[in-house]
PDB file of N, CA, C and O in Angstrom:
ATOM      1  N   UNK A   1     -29.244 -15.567  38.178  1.00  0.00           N
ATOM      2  CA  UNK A   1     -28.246 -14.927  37.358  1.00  0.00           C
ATOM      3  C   UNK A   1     -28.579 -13.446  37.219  1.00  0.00           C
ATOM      4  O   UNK A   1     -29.655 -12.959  36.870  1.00  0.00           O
ATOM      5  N   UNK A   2     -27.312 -12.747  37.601  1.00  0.00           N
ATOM      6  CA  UNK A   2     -27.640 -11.293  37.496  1.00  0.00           C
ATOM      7  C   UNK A   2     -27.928 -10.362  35.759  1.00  0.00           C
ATOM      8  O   UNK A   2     -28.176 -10.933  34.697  1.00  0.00           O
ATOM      9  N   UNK A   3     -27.824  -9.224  35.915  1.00  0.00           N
ATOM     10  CA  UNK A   3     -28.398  -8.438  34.319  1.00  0.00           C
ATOM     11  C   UNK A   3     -27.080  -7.841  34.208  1.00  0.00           C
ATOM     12  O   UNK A   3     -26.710  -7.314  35.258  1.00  0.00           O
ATOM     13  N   UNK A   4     -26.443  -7.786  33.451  1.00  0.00           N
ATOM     14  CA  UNK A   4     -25.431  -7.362  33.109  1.00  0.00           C
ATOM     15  C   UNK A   4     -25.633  -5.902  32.281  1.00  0.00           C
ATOM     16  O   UNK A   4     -26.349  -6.054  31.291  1.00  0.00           O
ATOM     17  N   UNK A   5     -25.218  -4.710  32.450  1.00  0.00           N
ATOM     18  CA  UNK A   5     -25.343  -3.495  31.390  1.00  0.00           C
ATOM     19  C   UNK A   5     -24.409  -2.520  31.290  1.00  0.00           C
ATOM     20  O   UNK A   5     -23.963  -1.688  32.081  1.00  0.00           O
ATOM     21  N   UNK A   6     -24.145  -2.873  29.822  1.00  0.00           N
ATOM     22  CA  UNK A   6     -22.790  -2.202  28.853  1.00  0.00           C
ATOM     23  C   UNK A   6     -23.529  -0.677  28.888  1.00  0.00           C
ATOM     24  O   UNK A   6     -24.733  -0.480  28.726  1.00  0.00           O
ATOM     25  N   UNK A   7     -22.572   0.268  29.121  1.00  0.00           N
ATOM     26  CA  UNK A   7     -22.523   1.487  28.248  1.00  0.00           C
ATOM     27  C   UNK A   7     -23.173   1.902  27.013  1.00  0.00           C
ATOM     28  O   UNK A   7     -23.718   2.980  26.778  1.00  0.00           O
ATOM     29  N   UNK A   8     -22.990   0.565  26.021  1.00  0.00           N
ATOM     30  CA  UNK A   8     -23.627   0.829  24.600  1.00  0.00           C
ATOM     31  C   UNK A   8     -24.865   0.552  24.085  1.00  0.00           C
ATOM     32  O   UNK A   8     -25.269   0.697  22.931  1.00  0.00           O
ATOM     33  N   UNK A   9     -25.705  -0.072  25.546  1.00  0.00           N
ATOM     34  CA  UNK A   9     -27.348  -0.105  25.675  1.00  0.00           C
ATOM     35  C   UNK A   9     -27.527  -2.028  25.262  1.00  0.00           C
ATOM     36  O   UNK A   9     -28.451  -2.719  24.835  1.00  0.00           O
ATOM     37  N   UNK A  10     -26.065  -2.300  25.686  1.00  0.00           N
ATOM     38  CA  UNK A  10     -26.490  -3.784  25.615  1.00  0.00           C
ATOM     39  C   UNK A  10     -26.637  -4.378  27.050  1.00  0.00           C
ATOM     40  O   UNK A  10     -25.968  -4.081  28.040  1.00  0.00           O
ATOM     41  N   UNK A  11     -27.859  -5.461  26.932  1.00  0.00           N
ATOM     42  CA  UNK A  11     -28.044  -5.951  28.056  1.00  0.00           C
ATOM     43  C   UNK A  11     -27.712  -7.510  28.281  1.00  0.00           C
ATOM     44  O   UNK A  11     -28.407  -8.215  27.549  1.00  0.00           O
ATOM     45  N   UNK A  12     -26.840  -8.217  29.094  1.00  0.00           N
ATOM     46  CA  UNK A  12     -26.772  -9.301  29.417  1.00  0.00           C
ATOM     47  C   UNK A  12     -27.682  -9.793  30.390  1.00  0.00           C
ATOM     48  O   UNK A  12     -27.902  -9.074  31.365  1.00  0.00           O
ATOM     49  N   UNK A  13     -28.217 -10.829  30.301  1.00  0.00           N
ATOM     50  CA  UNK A  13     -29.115 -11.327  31.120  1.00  0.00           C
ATOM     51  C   UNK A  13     -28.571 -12.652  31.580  1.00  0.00           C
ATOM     52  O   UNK A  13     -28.186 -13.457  30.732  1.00  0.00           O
ATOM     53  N   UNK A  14     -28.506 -12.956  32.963  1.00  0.00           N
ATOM     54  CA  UNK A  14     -28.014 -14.674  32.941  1.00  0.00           C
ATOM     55  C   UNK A  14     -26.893 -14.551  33.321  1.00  0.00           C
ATOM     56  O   UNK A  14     -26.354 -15.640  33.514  1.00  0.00           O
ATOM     57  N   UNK A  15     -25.876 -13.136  33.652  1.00  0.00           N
ATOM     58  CA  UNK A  15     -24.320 -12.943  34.063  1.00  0.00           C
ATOM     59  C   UNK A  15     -24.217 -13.736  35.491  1.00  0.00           C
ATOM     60  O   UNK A  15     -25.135 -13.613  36.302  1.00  0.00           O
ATOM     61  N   UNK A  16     -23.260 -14.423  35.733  1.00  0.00           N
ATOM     62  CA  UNK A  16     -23.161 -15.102  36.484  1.00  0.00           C
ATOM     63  C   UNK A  16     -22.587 -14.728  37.386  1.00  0.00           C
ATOM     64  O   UNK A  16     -21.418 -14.456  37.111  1.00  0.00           O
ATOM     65  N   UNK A  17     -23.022 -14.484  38.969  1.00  0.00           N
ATOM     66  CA  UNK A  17     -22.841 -13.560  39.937  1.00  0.00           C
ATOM     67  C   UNK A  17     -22.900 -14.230  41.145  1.00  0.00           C
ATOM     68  O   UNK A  17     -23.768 -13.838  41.925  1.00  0.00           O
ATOM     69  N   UNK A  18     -22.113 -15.243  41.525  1.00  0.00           N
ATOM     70  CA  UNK A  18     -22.359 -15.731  43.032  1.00  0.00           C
ATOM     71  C   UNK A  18     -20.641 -15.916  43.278  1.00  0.00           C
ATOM     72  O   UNK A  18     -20.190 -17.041  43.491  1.00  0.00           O
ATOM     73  N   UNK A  19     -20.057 -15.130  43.244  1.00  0.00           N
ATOM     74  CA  UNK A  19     -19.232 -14.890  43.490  1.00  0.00           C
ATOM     75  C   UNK A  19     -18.183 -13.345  43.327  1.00  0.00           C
ATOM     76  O   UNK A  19     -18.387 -12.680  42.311  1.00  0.00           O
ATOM     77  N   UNK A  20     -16.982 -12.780  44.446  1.00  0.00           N
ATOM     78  CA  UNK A  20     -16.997 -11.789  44.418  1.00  0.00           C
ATOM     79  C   UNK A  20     -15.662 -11.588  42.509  1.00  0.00           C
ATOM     80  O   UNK A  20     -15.397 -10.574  41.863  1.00  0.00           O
ATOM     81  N   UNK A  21     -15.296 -12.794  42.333  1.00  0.00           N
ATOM     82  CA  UNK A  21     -14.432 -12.634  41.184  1.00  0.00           C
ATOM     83  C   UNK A  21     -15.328 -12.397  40.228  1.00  0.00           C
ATOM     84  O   UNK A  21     -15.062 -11.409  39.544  1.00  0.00           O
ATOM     85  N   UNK A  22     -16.884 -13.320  39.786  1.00  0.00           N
ATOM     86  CA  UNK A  22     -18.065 -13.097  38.595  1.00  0.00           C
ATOM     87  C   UNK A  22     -18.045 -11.465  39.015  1.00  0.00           C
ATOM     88  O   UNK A  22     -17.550 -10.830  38.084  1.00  0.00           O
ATOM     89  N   UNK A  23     -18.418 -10.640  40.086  1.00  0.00           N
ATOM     90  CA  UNK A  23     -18.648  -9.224  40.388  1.00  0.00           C
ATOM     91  C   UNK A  23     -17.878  -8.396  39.419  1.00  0.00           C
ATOM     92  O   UNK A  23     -18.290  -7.646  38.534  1.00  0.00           O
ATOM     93  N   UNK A  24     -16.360  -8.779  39.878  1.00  0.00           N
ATOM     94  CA  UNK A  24     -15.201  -7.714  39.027  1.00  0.00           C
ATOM     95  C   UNK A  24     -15.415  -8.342  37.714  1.00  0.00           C
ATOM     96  O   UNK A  24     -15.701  -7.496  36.866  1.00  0.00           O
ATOM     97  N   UNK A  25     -15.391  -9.006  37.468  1.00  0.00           N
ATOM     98  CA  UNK A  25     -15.338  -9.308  36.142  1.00  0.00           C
ATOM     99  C   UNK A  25     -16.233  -8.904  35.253  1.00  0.00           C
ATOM    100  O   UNK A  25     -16.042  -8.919  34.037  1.00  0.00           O
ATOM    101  N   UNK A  26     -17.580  -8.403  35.992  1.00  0.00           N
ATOM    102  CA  UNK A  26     -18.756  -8.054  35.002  1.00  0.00           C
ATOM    103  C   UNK A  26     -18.470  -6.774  34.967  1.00  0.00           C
ATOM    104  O   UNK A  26     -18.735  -6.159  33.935  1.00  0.00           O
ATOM    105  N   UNK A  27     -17.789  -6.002  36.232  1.00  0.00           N
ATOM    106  CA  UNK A  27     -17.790  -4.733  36.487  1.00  0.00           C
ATOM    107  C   UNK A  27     -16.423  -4.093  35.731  1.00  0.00           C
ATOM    108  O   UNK A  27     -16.332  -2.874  35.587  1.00  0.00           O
ATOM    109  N   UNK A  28     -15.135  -5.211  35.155  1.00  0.00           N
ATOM    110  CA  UNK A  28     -13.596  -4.642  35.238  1.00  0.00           C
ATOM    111  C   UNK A  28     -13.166  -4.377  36.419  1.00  0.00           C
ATOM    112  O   UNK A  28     -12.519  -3.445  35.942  1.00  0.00           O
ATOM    113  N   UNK A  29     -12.903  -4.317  37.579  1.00  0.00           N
ATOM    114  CA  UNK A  29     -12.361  -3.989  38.477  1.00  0.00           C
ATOM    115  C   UNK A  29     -13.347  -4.109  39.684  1.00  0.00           C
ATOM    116  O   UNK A  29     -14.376  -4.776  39.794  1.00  0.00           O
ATOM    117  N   UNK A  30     -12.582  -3.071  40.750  1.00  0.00           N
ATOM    118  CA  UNK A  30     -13.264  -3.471  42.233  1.00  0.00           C
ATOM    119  C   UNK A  30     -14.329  -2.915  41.932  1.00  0.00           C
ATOM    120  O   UNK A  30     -14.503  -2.268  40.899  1.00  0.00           O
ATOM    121  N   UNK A  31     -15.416  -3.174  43.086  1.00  0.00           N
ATOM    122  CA  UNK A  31     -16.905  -3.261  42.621  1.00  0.00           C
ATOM    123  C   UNK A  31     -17.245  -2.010  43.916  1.00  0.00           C
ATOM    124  O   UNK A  31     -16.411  -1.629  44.738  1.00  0.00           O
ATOM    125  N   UNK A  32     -18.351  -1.641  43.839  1.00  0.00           N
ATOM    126  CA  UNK A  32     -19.080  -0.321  44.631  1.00  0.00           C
ATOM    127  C   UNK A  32     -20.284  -0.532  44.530  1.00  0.00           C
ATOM    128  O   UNK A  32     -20.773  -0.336  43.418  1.00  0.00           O
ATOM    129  N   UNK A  33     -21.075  -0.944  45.510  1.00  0.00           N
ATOM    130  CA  UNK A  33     -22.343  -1.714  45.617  1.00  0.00           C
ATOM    131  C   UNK A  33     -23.341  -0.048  46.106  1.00  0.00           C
ATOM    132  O   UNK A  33     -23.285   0.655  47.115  1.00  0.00           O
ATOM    133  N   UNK A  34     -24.285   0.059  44.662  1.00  0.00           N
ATOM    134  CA  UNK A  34     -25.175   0.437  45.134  1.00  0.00           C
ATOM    135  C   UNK A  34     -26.848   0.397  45.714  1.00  0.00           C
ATOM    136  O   UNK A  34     -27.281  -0.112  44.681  1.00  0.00           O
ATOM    137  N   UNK A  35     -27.776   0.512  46.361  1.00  0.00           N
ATOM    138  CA  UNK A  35     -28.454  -0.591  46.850  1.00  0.00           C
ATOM    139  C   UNK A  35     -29.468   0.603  46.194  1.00  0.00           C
ATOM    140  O   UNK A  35     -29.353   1.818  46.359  1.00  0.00           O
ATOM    141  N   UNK A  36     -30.663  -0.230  45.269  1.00  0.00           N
ATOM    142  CA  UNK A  36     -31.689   0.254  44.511  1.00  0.00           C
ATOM    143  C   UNK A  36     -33.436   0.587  45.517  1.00  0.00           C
ATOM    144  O   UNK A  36     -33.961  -0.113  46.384  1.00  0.00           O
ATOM    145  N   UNK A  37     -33.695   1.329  45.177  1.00  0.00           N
ATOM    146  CA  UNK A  37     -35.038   1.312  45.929  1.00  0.00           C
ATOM    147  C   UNK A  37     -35.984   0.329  45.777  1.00  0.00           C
ATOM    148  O   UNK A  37     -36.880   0.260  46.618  1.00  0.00           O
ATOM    149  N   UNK A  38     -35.955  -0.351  44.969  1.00  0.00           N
ATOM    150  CA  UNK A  38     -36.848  -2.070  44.644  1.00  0.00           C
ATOM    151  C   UNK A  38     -35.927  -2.963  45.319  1.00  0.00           C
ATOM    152  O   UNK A  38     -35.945  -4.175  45.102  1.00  0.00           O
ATOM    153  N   UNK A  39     -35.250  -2.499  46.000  1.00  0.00           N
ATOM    154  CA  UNK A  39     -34.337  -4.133  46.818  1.00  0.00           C
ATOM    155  C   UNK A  39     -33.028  -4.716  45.887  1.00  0.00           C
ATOM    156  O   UNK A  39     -32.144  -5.441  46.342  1.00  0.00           O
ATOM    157  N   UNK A  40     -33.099  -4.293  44.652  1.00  0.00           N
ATOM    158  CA  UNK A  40     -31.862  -5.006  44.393  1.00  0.00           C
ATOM    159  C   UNK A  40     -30.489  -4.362  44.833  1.00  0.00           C
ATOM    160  O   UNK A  40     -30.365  -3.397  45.586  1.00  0.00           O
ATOM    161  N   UNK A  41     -29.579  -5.010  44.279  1.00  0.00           N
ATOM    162  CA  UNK A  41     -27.902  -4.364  44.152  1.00  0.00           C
ATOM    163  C   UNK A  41     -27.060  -3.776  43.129  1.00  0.00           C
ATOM    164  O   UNK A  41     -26.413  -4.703  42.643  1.00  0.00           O
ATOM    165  N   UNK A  42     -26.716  -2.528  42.491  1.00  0.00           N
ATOM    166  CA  UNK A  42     -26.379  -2.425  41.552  1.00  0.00           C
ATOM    167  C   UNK A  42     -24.784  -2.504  41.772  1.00  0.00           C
ATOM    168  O   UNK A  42     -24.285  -1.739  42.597  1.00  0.00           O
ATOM    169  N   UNK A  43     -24.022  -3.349  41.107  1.00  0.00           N
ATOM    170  CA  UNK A  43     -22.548  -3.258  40.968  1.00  0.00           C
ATOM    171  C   UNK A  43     -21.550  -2.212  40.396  1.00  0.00           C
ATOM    172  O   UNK A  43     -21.295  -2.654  39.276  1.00  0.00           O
ATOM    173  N   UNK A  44     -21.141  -1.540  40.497  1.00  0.00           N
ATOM    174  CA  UNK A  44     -20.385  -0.976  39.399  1.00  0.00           C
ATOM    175  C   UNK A  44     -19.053  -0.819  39.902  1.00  0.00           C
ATOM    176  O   UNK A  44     -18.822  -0.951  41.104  1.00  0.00           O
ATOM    177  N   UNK A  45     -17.822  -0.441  38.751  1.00  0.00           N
ATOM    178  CA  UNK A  45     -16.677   0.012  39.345  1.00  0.00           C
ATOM    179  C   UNK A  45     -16.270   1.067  39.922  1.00  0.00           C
ATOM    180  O   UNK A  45     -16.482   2.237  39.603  1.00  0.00           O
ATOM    181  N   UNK A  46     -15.666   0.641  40.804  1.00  0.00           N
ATOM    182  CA  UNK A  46     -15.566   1.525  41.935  1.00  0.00           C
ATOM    183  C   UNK A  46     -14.540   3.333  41.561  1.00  0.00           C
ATOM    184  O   UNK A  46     -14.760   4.449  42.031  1.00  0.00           O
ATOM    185  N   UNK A  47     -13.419   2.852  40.516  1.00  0.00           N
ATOM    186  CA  UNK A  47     -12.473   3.373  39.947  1.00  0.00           C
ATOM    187  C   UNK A  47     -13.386   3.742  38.369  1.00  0.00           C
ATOM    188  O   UNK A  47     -12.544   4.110  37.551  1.00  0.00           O
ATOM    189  N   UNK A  48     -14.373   3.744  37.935  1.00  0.00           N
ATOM    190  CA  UNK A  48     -14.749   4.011  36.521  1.00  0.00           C
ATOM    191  C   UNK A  48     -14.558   5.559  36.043  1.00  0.00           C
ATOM    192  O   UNK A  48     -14.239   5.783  34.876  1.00  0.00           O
ATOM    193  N   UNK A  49     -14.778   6.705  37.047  1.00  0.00           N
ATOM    194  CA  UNK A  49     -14.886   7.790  36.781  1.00  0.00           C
ATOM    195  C   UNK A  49     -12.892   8.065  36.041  1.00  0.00           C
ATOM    196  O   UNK A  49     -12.448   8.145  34.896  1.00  0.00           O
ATOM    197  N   UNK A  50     -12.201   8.126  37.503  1.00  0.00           N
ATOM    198  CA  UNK A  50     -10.548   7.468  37.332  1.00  0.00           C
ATOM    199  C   UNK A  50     -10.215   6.923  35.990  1.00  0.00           C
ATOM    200  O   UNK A  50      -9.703   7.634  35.126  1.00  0.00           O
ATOM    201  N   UNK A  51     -10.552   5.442  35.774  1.00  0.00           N
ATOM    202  CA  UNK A  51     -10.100   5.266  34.190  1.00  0.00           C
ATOM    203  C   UNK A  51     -10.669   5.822  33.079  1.00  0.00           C
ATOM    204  O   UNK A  51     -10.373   5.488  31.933  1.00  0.00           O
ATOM    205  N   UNK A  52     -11.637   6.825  33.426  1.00  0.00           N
ATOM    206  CA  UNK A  52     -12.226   7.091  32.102  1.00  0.00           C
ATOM    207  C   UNK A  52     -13.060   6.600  31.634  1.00  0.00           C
ATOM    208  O   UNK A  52     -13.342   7.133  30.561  1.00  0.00           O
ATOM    209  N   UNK A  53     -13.885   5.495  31.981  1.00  0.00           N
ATOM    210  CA  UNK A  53     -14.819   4.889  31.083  1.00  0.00           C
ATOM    211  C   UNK A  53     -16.329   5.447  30.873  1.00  0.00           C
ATOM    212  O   UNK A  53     -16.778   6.280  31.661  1.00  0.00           O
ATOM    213  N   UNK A  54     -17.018   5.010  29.897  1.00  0.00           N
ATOM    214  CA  UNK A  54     -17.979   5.760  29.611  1.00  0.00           C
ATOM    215  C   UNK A  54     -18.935   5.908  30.607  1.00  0.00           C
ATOM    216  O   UNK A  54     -19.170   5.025  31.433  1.00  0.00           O
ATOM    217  N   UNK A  55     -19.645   7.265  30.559  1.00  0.00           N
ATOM    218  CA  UNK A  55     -20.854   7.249  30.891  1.00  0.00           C
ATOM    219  C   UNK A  55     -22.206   5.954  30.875  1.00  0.00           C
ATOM    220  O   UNK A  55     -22.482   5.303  29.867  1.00  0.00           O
ATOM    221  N   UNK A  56     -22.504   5.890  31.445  1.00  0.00           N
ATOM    222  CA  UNK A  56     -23.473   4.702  31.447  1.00  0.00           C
ATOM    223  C   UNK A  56     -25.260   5.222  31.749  1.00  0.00           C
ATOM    224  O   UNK A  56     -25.734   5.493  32.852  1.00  0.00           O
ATOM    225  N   UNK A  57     -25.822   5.239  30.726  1.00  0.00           N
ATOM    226  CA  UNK A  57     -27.021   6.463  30.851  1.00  0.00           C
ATOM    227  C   UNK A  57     -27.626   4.795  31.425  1.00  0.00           C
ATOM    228  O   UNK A  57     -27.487   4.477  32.607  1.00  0.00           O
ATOM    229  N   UNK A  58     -28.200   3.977  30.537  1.00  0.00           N
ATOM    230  CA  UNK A  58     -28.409   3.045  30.914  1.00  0.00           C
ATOM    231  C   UNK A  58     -28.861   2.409  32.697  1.00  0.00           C
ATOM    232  O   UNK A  58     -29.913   2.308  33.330  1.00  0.00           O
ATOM    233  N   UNK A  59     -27.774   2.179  32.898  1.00  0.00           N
ATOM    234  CA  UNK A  59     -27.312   1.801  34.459  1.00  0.00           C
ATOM    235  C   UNK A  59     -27.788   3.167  35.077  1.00  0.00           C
ATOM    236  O   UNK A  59     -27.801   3.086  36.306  1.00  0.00           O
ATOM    237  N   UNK A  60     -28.102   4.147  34.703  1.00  0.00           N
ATOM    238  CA  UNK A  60     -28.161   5.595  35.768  1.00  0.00           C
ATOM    239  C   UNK A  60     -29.698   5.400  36.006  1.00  0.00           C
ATOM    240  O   UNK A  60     -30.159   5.468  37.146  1.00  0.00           O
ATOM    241  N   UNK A  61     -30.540   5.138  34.827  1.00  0.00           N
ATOM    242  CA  UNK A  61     -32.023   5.270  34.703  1.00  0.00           C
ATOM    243  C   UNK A  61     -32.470   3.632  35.824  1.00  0.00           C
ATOM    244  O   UNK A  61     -33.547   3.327  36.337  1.00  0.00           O
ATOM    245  N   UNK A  62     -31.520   3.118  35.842  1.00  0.00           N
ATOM    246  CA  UNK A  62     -31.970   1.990  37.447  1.00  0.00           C
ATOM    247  C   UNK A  62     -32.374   2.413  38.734  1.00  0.00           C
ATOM    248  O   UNK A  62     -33.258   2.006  39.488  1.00  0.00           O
ATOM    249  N   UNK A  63     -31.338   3.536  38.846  1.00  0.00           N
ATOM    250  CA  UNK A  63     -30.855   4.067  39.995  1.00  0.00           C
ATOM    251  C   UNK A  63     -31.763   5.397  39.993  1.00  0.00           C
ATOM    252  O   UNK A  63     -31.577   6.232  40.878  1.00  0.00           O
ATOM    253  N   UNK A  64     -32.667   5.582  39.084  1.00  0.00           N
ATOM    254  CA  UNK A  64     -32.942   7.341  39.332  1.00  0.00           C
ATOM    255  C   UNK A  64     -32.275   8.484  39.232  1.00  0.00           C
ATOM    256  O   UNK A  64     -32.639   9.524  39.781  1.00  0.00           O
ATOM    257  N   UNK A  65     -30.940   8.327  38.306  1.00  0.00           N
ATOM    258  CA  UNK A  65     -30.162   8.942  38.104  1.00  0.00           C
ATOM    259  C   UNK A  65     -30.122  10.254  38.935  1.00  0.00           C
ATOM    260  O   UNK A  65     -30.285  11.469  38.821  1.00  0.00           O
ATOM    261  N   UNK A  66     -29.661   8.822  40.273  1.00  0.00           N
ATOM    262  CA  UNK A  66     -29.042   9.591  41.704  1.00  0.00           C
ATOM    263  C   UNK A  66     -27.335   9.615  41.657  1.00  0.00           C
ATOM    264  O   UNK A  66     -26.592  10.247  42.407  1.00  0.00           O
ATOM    265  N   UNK A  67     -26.946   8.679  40.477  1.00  0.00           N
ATOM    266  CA  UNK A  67     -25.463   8.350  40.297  1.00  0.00           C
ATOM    267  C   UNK A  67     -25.184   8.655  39.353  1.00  0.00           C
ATOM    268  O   UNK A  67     -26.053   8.909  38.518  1.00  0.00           O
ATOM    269  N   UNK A  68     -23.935   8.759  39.083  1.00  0.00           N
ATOM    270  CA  UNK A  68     -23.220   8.301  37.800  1.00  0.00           C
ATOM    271  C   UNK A  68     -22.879   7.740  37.504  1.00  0.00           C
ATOM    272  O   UNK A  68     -21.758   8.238  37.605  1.00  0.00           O
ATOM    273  N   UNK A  69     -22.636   6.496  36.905  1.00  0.00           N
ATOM    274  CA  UNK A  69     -22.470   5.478  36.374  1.00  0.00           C
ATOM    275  C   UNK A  69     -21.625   5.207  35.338  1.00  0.00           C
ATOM    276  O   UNK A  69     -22.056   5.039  34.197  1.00  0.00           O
ATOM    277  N   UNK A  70     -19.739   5.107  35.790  1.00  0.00           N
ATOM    278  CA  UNK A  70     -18.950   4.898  34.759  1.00  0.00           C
ATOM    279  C   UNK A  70     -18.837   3.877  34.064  1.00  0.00           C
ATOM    280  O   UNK A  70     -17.762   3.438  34.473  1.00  0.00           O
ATOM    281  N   UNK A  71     -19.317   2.927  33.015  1.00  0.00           N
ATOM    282  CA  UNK A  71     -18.493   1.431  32.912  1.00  0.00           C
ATOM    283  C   UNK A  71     -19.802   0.725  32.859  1.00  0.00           C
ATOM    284  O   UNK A  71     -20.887   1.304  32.799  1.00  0.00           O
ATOM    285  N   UNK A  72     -19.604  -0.733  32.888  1.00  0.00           N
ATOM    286  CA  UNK A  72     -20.220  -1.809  32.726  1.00  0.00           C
ATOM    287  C   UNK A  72     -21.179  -1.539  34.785  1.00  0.00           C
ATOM    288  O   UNK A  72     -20.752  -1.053  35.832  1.00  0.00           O
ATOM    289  N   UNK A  73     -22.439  -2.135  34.412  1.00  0.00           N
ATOM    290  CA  UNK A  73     -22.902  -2.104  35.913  1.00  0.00           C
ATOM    291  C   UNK A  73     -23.886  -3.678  36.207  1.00  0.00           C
ATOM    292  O   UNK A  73     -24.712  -3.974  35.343  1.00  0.00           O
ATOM    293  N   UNK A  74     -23.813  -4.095  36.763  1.00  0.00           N
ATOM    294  CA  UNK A  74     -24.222  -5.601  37.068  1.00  0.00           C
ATOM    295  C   UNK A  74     -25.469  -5.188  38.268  1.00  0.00           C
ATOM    296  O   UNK A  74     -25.325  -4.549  39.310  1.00  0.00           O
ATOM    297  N   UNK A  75     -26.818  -5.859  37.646  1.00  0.00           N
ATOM    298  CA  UNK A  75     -27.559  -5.578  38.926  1.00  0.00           C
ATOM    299  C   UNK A  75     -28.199  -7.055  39.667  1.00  0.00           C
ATOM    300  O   UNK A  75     -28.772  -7.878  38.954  1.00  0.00           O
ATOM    301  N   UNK A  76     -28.052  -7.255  40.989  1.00  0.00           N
ATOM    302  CA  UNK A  76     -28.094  -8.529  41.185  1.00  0.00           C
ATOM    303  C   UNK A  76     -29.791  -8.142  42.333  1.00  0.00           C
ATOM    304  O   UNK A  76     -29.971  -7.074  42.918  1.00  0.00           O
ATOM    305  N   UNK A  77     -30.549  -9.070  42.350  1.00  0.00           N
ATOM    306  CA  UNK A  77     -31.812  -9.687  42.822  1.00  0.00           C
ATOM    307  C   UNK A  77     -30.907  -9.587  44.127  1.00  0.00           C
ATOM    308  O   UNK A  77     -29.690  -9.766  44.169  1.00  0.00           O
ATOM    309  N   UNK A  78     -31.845  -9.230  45.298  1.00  0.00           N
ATOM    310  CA  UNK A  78     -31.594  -9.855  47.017  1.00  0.00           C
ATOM    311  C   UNK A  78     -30.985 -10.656  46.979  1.00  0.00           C
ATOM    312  O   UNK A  78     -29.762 -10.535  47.057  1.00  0.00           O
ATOM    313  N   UNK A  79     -31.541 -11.711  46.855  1.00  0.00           N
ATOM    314  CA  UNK A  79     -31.346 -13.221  46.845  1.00  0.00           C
ATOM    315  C   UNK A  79     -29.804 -13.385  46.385  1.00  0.00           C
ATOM    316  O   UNK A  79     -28.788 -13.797  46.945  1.00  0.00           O
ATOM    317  N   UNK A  80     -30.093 -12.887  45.148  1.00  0.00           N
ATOM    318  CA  UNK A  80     -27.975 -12.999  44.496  1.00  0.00           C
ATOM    319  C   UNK A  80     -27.231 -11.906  45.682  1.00  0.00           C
ATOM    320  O   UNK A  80     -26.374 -12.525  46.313  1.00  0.00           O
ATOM    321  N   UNK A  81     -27.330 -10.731  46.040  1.00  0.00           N
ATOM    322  CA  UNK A  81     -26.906 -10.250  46.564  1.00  0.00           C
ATOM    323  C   UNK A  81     -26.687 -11.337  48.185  1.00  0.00           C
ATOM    324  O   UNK A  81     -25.585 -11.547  48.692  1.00  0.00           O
ATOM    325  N   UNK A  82     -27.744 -11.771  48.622  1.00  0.00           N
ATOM    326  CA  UNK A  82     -27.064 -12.553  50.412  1.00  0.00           C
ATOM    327  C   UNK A  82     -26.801 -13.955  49.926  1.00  0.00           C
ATOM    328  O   UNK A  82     -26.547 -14.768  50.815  1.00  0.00           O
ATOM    329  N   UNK A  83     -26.812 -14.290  48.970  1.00  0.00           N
ATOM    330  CA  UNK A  83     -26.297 -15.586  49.037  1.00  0.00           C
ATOM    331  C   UNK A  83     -24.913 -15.933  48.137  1.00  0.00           C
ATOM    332  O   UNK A  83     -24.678 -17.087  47.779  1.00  0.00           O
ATOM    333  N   UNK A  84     -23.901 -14.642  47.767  1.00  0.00           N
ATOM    334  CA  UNK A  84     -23.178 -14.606  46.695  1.00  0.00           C
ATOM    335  C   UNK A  84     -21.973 -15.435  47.948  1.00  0.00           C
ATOM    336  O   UNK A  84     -22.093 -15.506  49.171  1.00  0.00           O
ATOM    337  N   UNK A  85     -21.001 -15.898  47.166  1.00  0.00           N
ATOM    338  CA  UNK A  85     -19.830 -16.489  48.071  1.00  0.00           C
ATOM    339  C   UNK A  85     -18.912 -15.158  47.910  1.00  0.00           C
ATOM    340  O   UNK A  85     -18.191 -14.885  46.950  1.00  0.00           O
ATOM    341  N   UNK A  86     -19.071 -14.576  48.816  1.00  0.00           N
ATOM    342  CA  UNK A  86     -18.299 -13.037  49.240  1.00  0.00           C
ATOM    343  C   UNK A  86     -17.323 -13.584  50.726  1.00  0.00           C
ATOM    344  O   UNK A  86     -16.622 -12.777  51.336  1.00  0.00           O
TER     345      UNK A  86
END
């Protein structure tokens, strides 16, 4: 189960991610896969900057705040990432 992380410094743990509908749904919309230097996958929406949604300091400090990070961001393990039903 992937980590789920809100904007407002909340963390879901256990988000359920083996599939590409669990993806949008953690994310709101279409998803934009970014790939982390420890091997995982970070999800986010692809359109977040577009609707406006918040900054995500959170989700940026994963990534090395090499991104920006609009919205909700889902980070999935290898494993969730090649074995999701995509």
């Amino acid at each position: 189960m992937a980590l789920l992380i809100v904007p407002d410094g909340t963390f879901i743990e256990d988000w359920p991610a083996d599939c590409l509908e669990h993806w949008q749904n953690a994310v709101d919309g279409y998803v934009e896969a970014i790939h982390l230097t420890n091997g995982d996958t970070m999800l986010v929406n692809e359109e977040g900057m577009l609707r406006s949604l918040p900054q995500n300091e959170y989700a940026m400090s994963y990534c090395d705040n090499k991104h920006i990070i609009w919205g909700r961001a889902l980070v999935l393990t290898p494993e969730e990432w090649e074995n999701a039903n995509v």
